[in-house]
BAGUBA-166144 format. One record per atom (N, C-alpha, C): y, x, z; residue in one letter. Coordinates in steps of 0.05 Angstrom, whole numbers, padded with zeros to 5 digits, always signed. Atoms other than C-alpha are relative to their C-alpha. Layout:
BEGIN
YXZA;...
REM end
This chain:
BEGIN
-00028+00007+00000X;+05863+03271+01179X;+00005-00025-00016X;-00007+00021+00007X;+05892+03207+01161X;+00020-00002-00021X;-00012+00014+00023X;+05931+03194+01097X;+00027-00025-00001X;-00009+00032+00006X;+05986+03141+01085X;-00017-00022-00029X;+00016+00020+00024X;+05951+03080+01043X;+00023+00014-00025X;-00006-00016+00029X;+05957+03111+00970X;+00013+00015+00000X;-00005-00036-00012X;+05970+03178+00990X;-00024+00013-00007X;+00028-00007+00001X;+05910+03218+00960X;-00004+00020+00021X;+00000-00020-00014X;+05880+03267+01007X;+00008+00027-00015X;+00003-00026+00017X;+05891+03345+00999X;-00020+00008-00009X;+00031+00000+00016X;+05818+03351+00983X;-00015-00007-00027X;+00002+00022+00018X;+05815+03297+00938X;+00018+00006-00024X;-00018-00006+00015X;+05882+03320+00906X;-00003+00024-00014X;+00015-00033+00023X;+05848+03394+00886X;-00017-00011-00012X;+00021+00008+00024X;+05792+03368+00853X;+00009-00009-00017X;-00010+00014+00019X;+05838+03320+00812X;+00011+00022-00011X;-00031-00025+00008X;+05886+03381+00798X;-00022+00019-00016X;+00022-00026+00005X;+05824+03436+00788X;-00006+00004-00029X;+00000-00015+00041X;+05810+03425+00713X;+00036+00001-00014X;-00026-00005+00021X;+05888+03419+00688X;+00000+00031+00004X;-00009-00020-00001X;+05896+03483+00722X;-00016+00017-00011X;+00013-00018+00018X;+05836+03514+00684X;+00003+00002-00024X;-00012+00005+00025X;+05863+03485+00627X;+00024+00021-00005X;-00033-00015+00003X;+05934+03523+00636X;-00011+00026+00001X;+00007-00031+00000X;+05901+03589+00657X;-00010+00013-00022X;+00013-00025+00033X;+05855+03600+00597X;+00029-00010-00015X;-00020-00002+00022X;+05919+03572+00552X;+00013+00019+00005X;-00023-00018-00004X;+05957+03629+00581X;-00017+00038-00007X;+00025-00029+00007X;+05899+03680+00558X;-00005-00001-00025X;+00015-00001+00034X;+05887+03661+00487X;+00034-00007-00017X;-00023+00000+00008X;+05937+03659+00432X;+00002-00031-00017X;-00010+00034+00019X;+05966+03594+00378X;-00027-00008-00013X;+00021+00004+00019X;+05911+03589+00339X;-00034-00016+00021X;+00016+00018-00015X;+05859+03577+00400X;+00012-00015+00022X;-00011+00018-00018X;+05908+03540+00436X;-00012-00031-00018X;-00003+00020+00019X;+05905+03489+00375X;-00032-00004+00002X;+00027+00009+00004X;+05831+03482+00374X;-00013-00007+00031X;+00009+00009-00024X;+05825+03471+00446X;+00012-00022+00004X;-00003+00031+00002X;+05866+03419+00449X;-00008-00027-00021X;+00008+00026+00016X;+05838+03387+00386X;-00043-00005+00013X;+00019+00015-00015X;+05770+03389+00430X;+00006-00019+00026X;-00011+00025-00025X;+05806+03357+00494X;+00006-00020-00014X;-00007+00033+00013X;+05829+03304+00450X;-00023-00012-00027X;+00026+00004+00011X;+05758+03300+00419X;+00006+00006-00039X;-00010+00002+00019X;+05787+03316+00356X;-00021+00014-00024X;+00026-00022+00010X;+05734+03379+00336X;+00017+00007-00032X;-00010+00001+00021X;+05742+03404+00266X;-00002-00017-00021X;+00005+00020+00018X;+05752+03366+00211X;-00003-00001-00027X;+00009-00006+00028X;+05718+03353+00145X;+00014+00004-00022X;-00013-00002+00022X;+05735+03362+00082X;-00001-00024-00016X;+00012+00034+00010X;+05690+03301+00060X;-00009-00015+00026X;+00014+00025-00017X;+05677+03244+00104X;-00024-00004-00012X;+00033+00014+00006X;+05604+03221+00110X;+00006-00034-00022X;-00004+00017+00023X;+05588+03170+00061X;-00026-00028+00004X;+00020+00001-00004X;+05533+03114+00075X;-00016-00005-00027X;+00020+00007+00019X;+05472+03107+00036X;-00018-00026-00010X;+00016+00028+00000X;+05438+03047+00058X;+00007-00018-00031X;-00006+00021+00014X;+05430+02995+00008X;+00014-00027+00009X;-00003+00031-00001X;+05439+02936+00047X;+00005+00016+00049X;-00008-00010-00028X;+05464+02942+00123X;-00015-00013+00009X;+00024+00002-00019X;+05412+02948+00173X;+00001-00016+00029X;-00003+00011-00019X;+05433+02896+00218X;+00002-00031-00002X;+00017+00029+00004X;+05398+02831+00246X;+00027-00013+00012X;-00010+00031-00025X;+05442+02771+00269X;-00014-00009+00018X;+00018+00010-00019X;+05411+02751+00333X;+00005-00029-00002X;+00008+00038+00009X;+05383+02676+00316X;+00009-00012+00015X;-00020+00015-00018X;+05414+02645+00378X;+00022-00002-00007X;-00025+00000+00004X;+05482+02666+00358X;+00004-00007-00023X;+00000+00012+00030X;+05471+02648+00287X;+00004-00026+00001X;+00002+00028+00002X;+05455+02586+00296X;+00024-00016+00016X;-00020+00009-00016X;+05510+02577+00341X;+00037-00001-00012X;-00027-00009+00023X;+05557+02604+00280X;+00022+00016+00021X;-00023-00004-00006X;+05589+02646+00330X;+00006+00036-00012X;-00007-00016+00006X;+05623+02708+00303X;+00019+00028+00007X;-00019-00025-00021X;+05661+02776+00329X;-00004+00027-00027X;-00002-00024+00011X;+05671+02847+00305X;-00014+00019+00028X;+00006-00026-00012X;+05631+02912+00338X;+00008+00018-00009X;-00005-00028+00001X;+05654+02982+00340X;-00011+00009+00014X;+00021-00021-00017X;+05606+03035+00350X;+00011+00024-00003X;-00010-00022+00002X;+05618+03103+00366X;-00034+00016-00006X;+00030-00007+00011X;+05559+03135+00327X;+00004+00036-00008X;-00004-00031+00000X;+05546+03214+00317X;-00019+00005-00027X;+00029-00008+00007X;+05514+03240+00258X;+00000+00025-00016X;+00016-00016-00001X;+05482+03305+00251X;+00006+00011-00033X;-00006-00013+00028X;+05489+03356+00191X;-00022-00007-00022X;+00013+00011+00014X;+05439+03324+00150X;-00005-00032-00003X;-00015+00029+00000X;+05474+03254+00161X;-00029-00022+00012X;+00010+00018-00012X;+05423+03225+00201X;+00007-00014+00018X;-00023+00009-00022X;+05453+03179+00261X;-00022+00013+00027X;+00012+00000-00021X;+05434+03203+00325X;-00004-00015+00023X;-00001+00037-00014X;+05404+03143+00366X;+00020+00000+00032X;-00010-00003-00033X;+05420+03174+00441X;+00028-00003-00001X;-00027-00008-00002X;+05491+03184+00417X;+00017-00027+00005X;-00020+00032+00007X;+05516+03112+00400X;-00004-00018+00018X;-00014+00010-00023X;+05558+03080+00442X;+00015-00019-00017X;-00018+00017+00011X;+05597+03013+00435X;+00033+00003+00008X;-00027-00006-00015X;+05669+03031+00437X;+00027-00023-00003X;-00003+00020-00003X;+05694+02970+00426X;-00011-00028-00005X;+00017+00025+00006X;+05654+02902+00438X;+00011-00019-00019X;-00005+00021+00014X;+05652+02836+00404X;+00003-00025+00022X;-00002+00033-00012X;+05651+02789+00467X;-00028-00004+00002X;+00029+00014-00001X;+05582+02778+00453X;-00020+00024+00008X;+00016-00013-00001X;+05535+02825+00484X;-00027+00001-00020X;+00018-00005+00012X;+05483+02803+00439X;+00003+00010-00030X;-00006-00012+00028X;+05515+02828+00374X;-00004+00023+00001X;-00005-00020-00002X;+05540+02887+00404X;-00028+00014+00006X;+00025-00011-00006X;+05466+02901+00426X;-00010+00011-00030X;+00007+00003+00021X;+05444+02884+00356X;+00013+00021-00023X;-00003-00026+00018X;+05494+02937+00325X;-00007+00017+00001X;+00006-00028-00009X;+05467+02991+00368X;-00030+00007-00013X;+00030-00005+00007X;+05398+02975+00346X;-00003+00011-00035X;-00010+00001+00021X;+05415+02968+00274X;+00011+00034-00012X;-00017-00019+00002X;+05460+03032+00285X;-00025+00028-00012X;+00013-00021-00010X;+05400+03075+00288X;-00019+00007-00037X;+00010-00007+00025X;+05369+03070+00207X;+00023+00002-00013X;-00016-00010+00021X;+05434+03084+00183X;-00003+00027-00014X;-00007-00017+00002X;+05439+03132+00139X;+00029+00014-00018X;-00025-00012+00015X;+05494+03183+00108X;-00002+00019-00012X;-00008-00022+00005X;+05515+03231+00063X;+00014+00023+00023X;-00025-00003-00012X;+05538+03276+00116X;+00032+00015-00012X;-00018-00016-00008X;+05600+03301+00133X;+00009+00031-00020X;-00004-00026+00002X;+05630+03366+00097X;+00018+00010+00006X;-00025-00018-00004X;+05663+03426+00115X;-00011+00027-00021X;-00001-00018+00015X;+05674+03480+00061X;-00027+00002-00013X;+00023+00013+00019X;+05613+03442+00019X;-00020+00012+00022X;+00028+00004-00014X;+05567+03448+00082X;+00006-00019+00021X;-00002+00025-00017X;+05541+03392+00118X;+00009+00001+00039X;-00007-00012-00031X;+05568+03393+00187X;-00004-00035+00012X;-00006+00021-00020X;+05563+03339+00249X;+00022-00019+00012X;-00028+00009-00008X;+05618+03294+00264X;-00012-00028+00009X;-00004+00028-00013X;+05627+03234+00312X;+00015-00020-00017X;-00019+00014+00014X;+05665+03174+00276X;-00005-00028+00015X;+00002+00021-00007X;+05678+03106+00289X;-00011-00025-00023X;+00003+00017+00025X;+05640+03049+00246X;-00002-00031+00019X;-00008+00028-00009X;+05657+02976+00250X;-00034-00018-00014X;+00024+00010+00014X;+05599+02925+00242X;+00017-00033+00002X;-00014+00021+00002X;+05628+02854+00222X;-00020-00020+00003X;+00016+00021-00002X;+05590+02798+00245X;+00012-00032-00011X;-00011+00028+00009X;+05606+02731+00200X;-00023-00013-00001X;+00014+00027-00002X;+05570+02664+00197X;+00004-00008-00036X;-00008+00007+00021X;+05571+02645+00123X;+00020-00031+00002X;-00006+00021-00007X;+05582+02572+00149X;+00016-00006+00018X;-00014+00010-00029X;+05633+02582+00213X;+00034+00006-00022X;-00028-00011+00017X;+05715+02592+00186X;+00002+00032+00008X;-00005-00028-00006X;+05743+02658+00178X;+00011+00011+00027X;-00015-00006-00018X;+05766+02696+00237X;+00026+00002-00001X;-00025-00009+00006X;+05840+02711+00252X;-00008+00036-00011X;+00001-00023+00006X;+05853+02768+00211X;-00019+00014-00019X;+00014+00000+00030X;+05803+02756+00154X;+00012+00000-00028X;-00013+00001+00025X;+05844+02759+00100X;-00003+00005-00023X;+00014-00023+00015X;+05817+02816+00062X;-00032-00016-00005X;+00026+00009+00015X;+05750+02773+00060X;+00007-00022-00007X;+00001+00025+00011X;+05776+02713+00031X;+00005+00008-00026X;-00017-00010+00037X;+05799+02748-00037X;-00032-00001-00019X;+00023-00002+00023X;+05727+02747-00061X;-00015-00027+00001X;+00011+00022-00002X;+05708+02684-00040X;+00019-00030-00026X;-00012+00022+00014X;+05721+02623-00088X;+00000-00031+00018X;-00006+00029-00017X;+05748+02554-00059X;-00020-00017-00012X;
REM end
């Protein structure tokens, strides 16, 4: 059967529909309490610590790729990194969730991403697993500040 253009099929239109409505059915079976924790996993939310992870590293484990160095060019990565109740990062997990423009940075954070380590995470003084977001700042000593550097010019002297 034929459709008007952007008309979904009825076929097409259950499958889209099929998880809300599994969603509504179990919410209509459980009471406030696991309503609230199901939606704070739909909205990836999970539970949440008491302590935020903390890192350890001495010195951040990430290379500038020498092409782009030399090229003084600079960006910000955001990784979406997971780590494990004994604050290790888990490599399979990390994902770039927001780039820099430069594939080769954002490569370079993921690689980088993987000897981090952390205090982890607590819940009720035990270590628990939590996803988070960590920013990796890529500067040039020698290129100007980005827009929106502000915060790193306060330590720098003219």
């Amino acid at each position: 059967m034929r459709y008007p253009p952007g008309c979904p099929s009825i076929p097409r239109l259950r499958r889209l529909l099929a998880p809300l409505a599994l969603v509504l059915a179990m919410t209509a079976c459980v009471g406030n309490e696991d309503k609230k924790k199901m939606a704070e996993a739909f909205a990836g939310g999970g539970a949440r610590p008491d302590e935020l992870p903390v890192v350890l590293n001495d010195t951040m484990p990430f290379r500038y790729p020498p092409a782009l160095y030399a090229q003084r060019v600079q960006g910000n990565t955001t990784l979406r990194i997971f780590i494990d109740a004994n604050g290790h990062v888990v490599p399979d997990s990390t994902s770039v969730a927001e780039p820099s423009g430069y594939p080769p940075l954002d490569s370079a954070a993921v690689v980088g991403s993987r000897t981090l380590r952390f205090v982890p995470a607590k819940k009720g003084g035990q270590g628990m697993a939590i996803s988070i977001l960590f920013p990796v700042y890529w500067r040039h000593p020698q290129a100007p500040p980005l827009p929106g550097d502000t915060i790193l010019q306060r330590n720098r002297t003219p």
